[in-house]
N, C-alpha and C positions, 0 to 999 in steps of 0.2 A: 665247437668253440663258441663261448658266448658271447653275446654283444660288447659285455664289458671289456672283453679281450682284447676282441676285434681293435676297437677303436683305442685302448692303449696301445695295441702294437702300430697302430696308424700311425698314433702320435708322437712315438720312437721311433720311427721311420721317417716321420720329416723334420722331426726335430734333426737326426742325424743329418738328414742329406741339408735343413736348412742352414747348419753351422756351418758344413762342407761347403755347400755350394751357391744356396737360392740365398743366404744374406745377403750376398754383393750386390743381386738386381734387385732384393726387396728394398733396400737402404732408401731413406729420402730425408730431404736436407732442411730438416723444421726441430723443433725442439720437442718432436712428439715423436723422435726417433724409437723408442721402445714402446708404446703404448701399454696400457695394463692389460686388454685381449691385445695376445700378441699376433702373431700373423703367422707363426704356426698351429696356435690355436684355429684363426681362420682358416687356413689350408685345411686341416685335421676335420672341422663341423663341417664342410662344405663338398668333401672328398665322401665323410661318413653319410649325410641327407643323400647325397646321389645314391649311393650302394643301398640306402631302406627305404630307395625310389619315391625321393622328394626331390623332384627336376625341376623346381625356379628356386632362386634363390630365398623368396620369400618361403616358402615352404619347406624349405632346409632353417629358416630363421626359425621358423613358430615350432619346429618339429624338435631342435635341442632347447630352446626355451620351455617345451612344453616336458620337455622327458629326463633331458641333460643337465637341465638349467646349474644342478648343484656340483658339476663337471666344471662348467666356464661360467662364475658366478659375475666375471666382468665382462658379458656379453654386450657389447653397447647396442644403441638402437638399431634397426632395422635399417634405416638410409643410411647410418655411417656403415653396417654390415654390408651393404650390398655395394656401398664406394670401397671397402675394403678388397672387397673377393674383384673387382674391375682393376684397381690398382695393381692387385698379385698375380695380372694375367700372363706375363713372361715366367713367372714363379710356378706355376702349372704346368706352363709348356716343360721345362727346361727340366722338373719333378718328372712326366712322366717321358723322358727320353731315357732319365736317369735309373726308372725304373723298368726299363723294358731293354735297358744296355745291362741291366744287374740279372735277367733270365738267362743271359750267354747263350751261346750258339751252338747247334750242334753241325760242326764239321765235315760230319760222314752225309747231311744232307744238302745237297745243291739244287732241290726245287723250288722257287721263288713263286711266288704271284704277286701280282701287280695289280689295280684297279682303281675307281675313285667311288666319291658318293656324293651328292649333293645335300649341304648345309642351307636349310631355306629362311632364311629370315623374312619375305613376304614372297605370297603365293602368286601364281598365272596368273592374277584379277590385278594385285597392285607391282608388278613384276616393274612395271615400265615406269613408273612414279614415286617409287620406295628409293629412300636417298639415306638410310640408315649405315652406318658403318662402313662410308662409301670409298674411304682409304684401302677397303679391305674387298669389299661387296661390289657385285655388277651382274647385269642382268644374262642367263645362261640360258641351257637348253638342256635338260635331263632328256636323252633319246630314250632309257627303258620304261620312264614313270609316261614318256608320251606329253610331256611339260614343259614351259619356261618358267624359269622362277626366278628370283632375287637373293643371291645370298655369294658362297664361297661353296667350293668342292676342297674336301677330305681323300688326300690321297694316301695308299697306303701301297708298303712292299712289306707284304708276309713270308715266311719259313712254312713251307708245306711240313705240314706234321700227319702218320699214319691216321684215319680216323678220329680226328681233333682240328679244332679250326687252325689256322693259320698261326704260327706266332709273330708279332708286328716285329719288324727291323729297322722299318723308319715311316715316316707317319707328316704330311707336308698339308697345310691350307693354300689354296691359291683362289682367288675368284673365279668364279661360277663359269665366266668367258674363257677359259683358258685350254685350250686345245690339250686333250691328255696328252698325246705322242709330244707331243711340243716340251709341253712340262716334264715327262720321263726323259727325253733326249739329256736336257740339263740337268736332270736330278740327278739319274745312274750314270753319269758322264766318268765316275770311279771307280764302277763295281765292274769284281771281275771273277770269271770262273764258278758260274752258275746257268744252271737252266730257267727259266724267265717263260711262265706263262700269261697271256694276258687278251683278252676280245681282241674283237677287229681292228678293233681305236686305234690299235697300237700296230697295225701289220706295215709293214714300211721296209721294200727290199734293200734300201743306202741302208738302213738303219741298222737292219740283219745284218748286214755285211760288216760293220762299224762296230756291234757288239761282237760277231765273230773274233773280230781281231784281238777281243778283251776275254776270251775265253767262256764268249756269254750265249749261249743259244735260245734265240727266242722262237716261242711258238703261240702262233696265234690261230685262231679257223680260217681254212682256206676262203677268200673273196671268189664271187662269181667273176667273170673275163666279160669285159665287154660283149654282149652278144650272147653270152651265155646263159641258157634257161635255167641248169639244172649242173650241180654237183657230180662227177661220176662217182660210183658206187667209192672205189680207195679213197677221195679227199672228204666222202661224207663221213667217213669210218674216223678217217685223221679228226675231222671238226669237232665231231662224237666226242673223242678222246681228251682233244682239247679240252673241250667244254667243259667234260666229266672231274678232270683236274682242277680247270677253275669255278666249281662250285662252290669249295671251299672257301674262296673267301666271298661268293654273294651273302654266304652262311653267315659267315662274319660279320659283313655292313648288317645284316637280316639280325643277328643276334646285340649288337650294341644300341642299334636303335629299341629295338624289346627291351631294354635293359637301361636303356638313358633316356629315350625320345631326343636322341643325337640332332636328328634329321629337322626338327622344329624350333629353332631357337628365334620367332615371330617376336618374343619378349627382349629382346636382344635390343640394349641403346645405343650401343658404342662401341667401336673396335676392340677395344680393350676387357668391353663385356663380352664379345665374339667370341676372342680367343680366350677367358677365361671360360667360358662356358664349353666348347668344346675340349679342351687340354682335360678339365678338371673331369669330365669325363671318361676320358680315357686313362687320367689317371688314377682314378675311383678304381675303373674293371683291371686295370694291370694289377694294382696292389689287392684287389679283392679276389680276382681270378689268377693267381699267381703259382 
Protein backbone atom coordinates (compact mmCIF):
# COMPACT_ATOMS: atom_id res chain seq x y z
CA UNK A 1 0.00 0.00 0.00
CA UNK A 2 1.38 3.47 -0.57
CA UNK A 3 1.94 6.29 1.50
CA UNK A 4 -0.78 8.18 -0.32
CA UNK A 5 -3.02 5.46 0.80
CA UNK A 6 -2.05 5.08 3.94
CA UNK A 7 -2.83 8.34 5.04
CA UNK A 8 -6.15 8.88 3.27
CA UNK A 9 -7.39 5.91 4.78
CA UNK A 10 -6.08 7.59 8.10
CA UNK A 11 -7.90 10.40 7.32
CA UNK A 12 -11.31 8.49 6.71
CA UNK A 13 -10.85 6.91 9.77
CA UNK A 14 -10.96 10.00 11.94
CA UNK A 15 -12.82 11.84 10.15
CA UNK A 16 -15.55 8.97 10.63
CA UNK A 17 -14.97 8.19 14.37
CA UNK A 18 -14.48 12.33 14.71
CA UNK A 19 -18.26 13.04 13.51
CA UNK A 20 -19.22 10.04 15.65
CA UNK A 21 -17.56 10.69 18.49
CA UNK A 22 -14.21 12.81 19.36
CA UNK A 23 -16.40 16.26 18.18
CA UNK A 24 -17.95 16.42 21.48
CA UNK A 25 -14.53 16.71 23.47
CA UNK A 26 -12.76 18.55 20.62
CA UNK A 27 -15.59 21.46 20.76
CA UNK A 28 -14.35 24.85 22.40
CA UNK A 29 -16.34 27.72 22.96
CA UNK A 30 -14.52 30.73 20.95
CA UNK A 31 -15.38 31.85 17.64
CA UNK A 32 -12.53 29.85 16.15
CA UNK A 33 -14.81 26.83 16.44
CA UNK A 34 -14.03 25.20 13.07
CA UNK A 35 -10.54 26.44 12.23
CA UNK A 36 -9.29 26.30 8.50
CA UNK A 37 -6.55 23.14 9.55
CA UNK A 38 -9.15 21.49 11.13
CA UNK A 39 -8.44 19.03 14.06
CA UNK A 40 -8.80 16.15 12.00
CA UNK A 41 -6.52 17.20 9.80
CA UNK A 42 -4.37 17.58 13.11
CA UNK A 43 -5.18 14.10 14.47
CA UNK A 44 -4.53 12.65 10.85
CA UNK A 45 -0.42 14.57 10.43
CA UNK A 46 0.45 13.79 13.88
CA UNK A 47 -0.93 10.02 13.93
CA UNK A 48 0.95 9.86 10.28
CA UNK A 49 4.73 11.60 11.48
CA UNK A 50 4.64 8.90 14.40
CA UNK A 51 4.02 5.87 11.94
CA UNK A 52 7.29 7.55 9.33
CA UNK A 53 9.09 7.85 13.03
CA UNK A 54 8.90 11.44 13.54
CA UNK A 55 8.50 11.28 17.46
CA UNK A 56 8.23 15.17 18.64
CA UNK A 57 6.00 17.09 17.46
CA UNK A 58 8.25 19.41 15.92
CA UNK A 59 9.42 16.79 13.60
CA UNK A 60 6.01 15.53 12.51
CA UNK A 61 5.68 19.61 11.85
CA UNK A 62 8.70 20.07 9.41
CA UNK A 63 8.22 16.42 8.11
CA UNK A 64 4.33 17.34 6.27
CA UNK A 65 5.41 20.81 5.79
CA UNK A 66 8.31 19.56 4.06
CA UNK A 67 6.68 16.53 2.00
CA UNK A 68 2.75 17.03 2.54
CA UNK A 69 2.61 20.56 2.49
CA UNK A 70 0.18 20.40 -0.72
CA UNK A 71 -2.11 17.83 1.34
CA UNK A 72 -2.87 20.64 4.41
CA UNK A 73 -2.11 23.71 2.59
CA UNK A 74 -3.65 25.57 5.87
CA UNK A 75 -0.98 24.16 7.99
CA UNK A 76 -0.72 27.04 10.63
CA UNK A 77 2.61 27.78 12.49
CA UNK A 78 4.34 25.45 14.50
CA UNK A 79 3.39 26.83 18.24
CA UNK A 80 -0.20 27.12 17.15
CA UNK A 81 0.46 23.13 15.72
CA UNK A 82 1.88 21.99 18.85
CA UNK A 83 -1.03 24.04 21.25
CA UNK A 84 -3.34 22.20 18.75
CA UNK A 85 -2.00 18.40 19.17
CA UNK A 86 -1.93 19.47 23.49
CA UNK A 87 -5.55 20.59 23.33
CA UNK A 88 -6.79 17.18 21.35
CA UNK A 89 -5.18 15.14 24.04
CA UNK A 90 -8.67 13.54 25.32
CA UNK A 91 -9.31 13.19 21.34
CA UNK A 92 -6.36 10.58 21.11
CA UNK A 93 -7.15 8.83 24.18
CA UNK A 94 -10.76 8.17 23.38
CA UNK A 95 -9.38 7.63 19.20
CA UNK A 96 -7.37 4.88 20.19
CA UNK A 97 -9.87 2.92 22.71
CA UNK A 98 -12.20 3.36 19.69
CA UNK A 99 -9.81 1.72 17.64
CA UNK A 100 -8.62 -1.22 19.36
CA UNK A 101 -12.71 -1.82 20.79
CA UNK A 102 -13.09 -2.00 16.54
CA UNK A 103 -10.17 -5.22 16.48
CA UNK A 104 -13.14 -7.29 18.57
CA UNK A 105 -12.33 -10.03 20.44
CA UNK A 106 -11.72 -13.43 20.05
CA UNK A 107 -14.03 -15.50 22.49
CA UNK A 108 -12.47 -18.93 22.13
CA UNK A 109 -9.34 -17.16 23.82
CA UNK A 110 -9.17 -16.57 27.57
CA UNK A 111 -5.40 -15.78 28.13
CA UNK A 112 -4.85 -12.27 29.28
CA UNK A 113 -1.57 -10.57 30.25
CA UNK A 114 -1.29 -7.96 32.27
CA UNK A 115 1.87 -5.51 32.89
CA UNK A 116 2.93 -1.81 33.15
CA UNK A 117 5.94 0.41 31.60
CA UNK A 118 7.29 3.36 32.61
CA UNK A 119 6.59 6.75 30.84
CA UNK A 120 9.94 9.01 31.88
CA UNK A 121 9.63 12.49 31.51
CA UNK A 122 12.99 13.30 33.58
CA UNK A 123 15.55 10.65 34.36
CA UNK A 124 17.27 9.36 37.95
CA UNK A 125 19.44 12.65 37.96
CA UNK A 126 16.36 15.06 37.94
CA UNK A 127 13.82 12.50 39.20
CA UNK A 128 13.36 14.31 42.57
CA UNK A 129 13.14 18.00 41.26
CA UNK A 130 11.10 17.64 37.82
CA UNK A 131 7.72 19.36 38.57
CA UNK A 132 6.47 18.76 34.93
CA UNK A 133 2.92 17.60 34.38
CA UNK A 134 2.73 17.03 38.07
CA UNK A 135 -1.38 16.56 37.95
CA UNK A 136 -0.27 13.57 36.11
CA UNK A 137 3.58 12.76 37.10
CA UNK A 138 5.51 11.68 40.43
CA UNK A 139 8.45 10.34 41.13
CA UNK A 140 8.58 6.14 40.91
CA UNK A 141 10.79 3.23 40.93
CA UNK A 142 11.18 1.04 37.61
CA UNK A 143 12.53 -2.34 39.54
CA UNK A 144 13.51 -4.00 35.84
CA UNK A 145 15.49 -0.73 34.29
CA UNK A 146 17.17 -0.93 38.08
CA UNK A 147 15.91 3.12 38.29
CA UNK A 148 13.77 5.95 39.59
CA UNK A 149 12.47 8.27 37.42
CA UNK A 150 9.78 11.02 37.02
CA UNK A 151 7.06 10.45 34.85
CA UNK A 152 3.55 8.15 34.69
CA UNK A 153 3.49 4.26 34.11
CA UNK A 154 1.42 2.71 30.97
CA UNK A 155 -0.48 -0.06 31.84
CA UNK A 156 -1.79 -2.54 29.64
CA UNK A 157 -4.15 -5.81 29.73
CA UNK A 158 -3.41 -7.87 26.34
CA UNK A 159 -5.28 -10.87 24.58
CA UNK A 160 -2.54 -13.62 24.20
CA UNK A 161 -2.55 -14.32 20.57
CA UNK A 162 -0.52 -17.80 19.13
CA UNK A 163 2.85 -16.42 18.15
CA UNK A 164 1.92 -12.52 17.79
CA UNK A 165 2.26 -9.93 20.46
CA UNK A 166 -0.57 -9.35 22.53
CA UNK A 167 -3.70 -7.72 21.35
CA UNK A 168 -4.32 -4.45 23.83
CA UNK A 169 -8.08 -4.70 25.52
CA UNK A 170 -7.52 -1.74 27.62
CA UNK A 171 -4.54 0.44 28.07
CA UNK A 172 -4.63 2.97 31.69
CA UNK A 173 -1.83 5.94 32.61
CA UNK A 174 -1.47 6.28 36.36
CA UNK A 175 1.76 8.03 37.92
CA UNK A 176 4.91 6.40 38.20
CA UNK A 177 4.20 5.92 42.28
CA UNK A 178 1.30 3.73 41.84
CA UNK A 179 1.53 0.17 43.28
CA UNK A 180 0.65 -2.14 40.09
CA UNK A 181 -1.48 -4.70 42.20
CA UNK A 182 -3.02 -1.66 43.64
CA UNK A 183 -3.95 -0.17 40.27
CA UNK A 184 -5.22 -3.84 38.80
CA UNK A 185 -7.33 -4.48 42.01
CA UNK A 186 -9.44 -1.33 40.64
CA UNK A 187 -8.96 -1.54 37.13
CA UNK A 188 -10.16 -5.46 36.68
CA UNK A 189 -12.72 -4.90 39.58
CA UNK A 190 -15.21 -6.14 36.20
CA UNK A 191 -13.59 -8.66 34.36
CA UNK A 192 -14.65 -12.01 34.44
CA UNK A 193 -13.87 -15.52 33.15
CA UNK A 194 -10.35 -15.43 32.05
CA UNK A 195 -6.93 -16.55 32.70
CA UNK A 196 -4.80 -13.65 33.92
CA UNK A 197 -0.98 -13.79 33.56
CA UNK A 198 1.14 -11.45 35.22
CA UNK A 199 4.98 -11.04 37.40
CA UNK A 200 5.23 -11.15 40.88
CA UNK A 201 3.91 -7.47 41.26
CA UNK A 202 0.83 -8.85 41.07
CA UNK A 203 0.86 -12.40 43.23
CA UNK A 204 -1.49 -11.61 46.08
CA UNK A 205 -3.46 -14.84 47.80
CA UNK A 206 -7.02 -12.23 48.90
CA UNK A 207 -6.61 -11.20 45.56
CA UNK A 208 -6.44 -14.91 43.90
CA UNK A 209 -9.15 -15.79 45.85
CA UNK A 210 -11.39 -12.40 44.83
CA UNK A 211 -10.61 -13.06 41.17
CA UNK A 212 -11.56 -16.81 41.56
CA UNK A 213 -15.00 -15.78 42.49
CA UNK A 214 -15.09 -13.86 39.05
CA UNK A 215 -14.15 -16.76 37.05
CA UNK A 216 -10.67 -15.18 36.70
CA UNK A 217 -7.39 -17.38 37.37
CA UNK A 218 -4.34 -15.67 38.06
CA UNK A 219 -1.05 -16.82 37.77
CA UNK A 220 1.91 -15.34 38.62
CA UNK A 221 5.91 -17.02 39.51
CA UNK A 222 5.95 -18.67 42.63
CA UNK A 223 7.73 -16.20 45.60
CA UNK A 224 10.43 -17.66 47.68
CA UNK A 225 8.82 -18.46 51.69
CA UNK A 226 10.41 -16.67 54.07
CA UNK A 227 13.50 -18.60 54.84
CA UNK A 228 13.62 -20.06 51.77
CA UNK A 229 16.96 -20.30 49.46
CA UNK A 230 15.75 -22.00 46.65
CA UNK A 231 12.59 -23.01 44.41
CA UNK A 232 12.01 -26.82 44.35
CA UNK A 233 12.37 -28.20 41.09
CA UNK A 234 7.80 -28.37 40.26
CA UNK A 235 7.49 -24.40 41.29
CA UNK A 236 10.64 -23.54 39.24
CA UNK A 237 9.05 -25.51 36.17
CA UNK A 238 5.54 -23.49 37.20
CA UNK A 239 7.73 -19.98 37.14
CA UNK A 240 9.34 -21.23 33.72
CA UNK A 241 6.01 -21.36 32.44
CA UNK A 242 4.79 -18.47 33.80
CA UNK A 243 7.30 -16.39 32.59
CA UNK A 244 7.35 -18.10 29.09
CA UNK A 245 3.64 -16.82 28.67
CA UNK A 246 4.35 -13.59 29.80
CA UNK A 247 6.96 -12.70 27.49
CA UNK A 248 4.75 -11.62 25.09
CA UNK A 249 3.97 -8.69 26.32
CA UNK A 250 7.66 -7.67 27.55
CA UNK A 251 7.76 -8.06 23.59
CA UNK A 252 5.14 -5.71 23.30
CA UNK A 253 6.45 -2.68 25.63
CA UNK A 254 10.04 -3.79 23.73
CA UNK A 255 8.23 -3.34 20.41
CA UNK A 256 6.17 0.15 20.88
CA UNK A 257 8.91 1.83 22.33
CA UNK A 258 11.31 0.64 18.95
CA UNK A 259 8.55 1.97 17.08
CA UNK A 260 7.61 5.37 19.00
CA UNK A 261 10.32 5.96 21.67
CA UNK A 262 7.12 5.74 23.96
CA UNK A 263 9.27 5.49 26.94
CA UNK A 264 11.08 9.25 26.48
CA UNK A 265 8.69 11.76 26.45
CA UNK A 266 11.61 14.33 28.42
CA UNK A 267 10.02 17.02 25.72
CA UNK A 268 6.80 16.76 27.37
CA UNK A 269 5.39 20.43 29.00
CA UNK A 270 2.05 19.75 30.13
CA UNK A 271 -0.32 17.09 31.15
CA UNK A 272 -2.17 17.60 28.36
CA UNK A 273 1.09 17.13 26.17
CA UNK A 274 1.62 13.85 28.35
CA UNK A 275 -1.42 12.34 27.37
CA UNK A 276 -1.33 13.53 23.84
CA UNK A 277 1.84 12.16 23.24
CA UNK A 278 1.39 8.80 24.61
CA UNK A 279 -2.51 7.98 23.30
CA UNK A 280 -1.34 9.31 19.86
CA UNK A 281 1.09 6.81 19.97
CA UNK A 282 -0.73 4.05 20.39
CA UNK A 283 -3.09 5.33 18.30
CA UNK A 284 -0.62 5.58 15.29
CA UNK A 285 0.47 1.57 15.87
CA UNK A 286 -3.30 0.24 16.31
CA UNK A 287 -4.46 1.87 13.12
CA UNK A 288 -1.10 1.15 11.35
CA UNK A 289 -0.63 -2.22 12.80
CA UNK A 290 -4.18 -3.36 12.53
Amino acid sequence: MTKDIQLIELYCTVCHHYNGTLAAEAQRLSNNFRPEFTDEECITTYLFGIAEGKFGVRETYNFIKEYWADWFPKMPSYQNYNRRTNLLAESFQTLYALLISEAGSETDILTHLIDSMPIIVANNKRSGSAKTASELCDKGNCASKGMYYYGVKLHVLGQSQHHLLPKVRMALVTSASENDITVAKEWLADVHNLDLFADKAYASEPWAKELDERGVTLFTPIKLKKGQDSLDSWDRLFSSAVSSVRQAIESFFSWIQAKTRIQSASRVRSSNGLIAFIFARLASLAFFNS
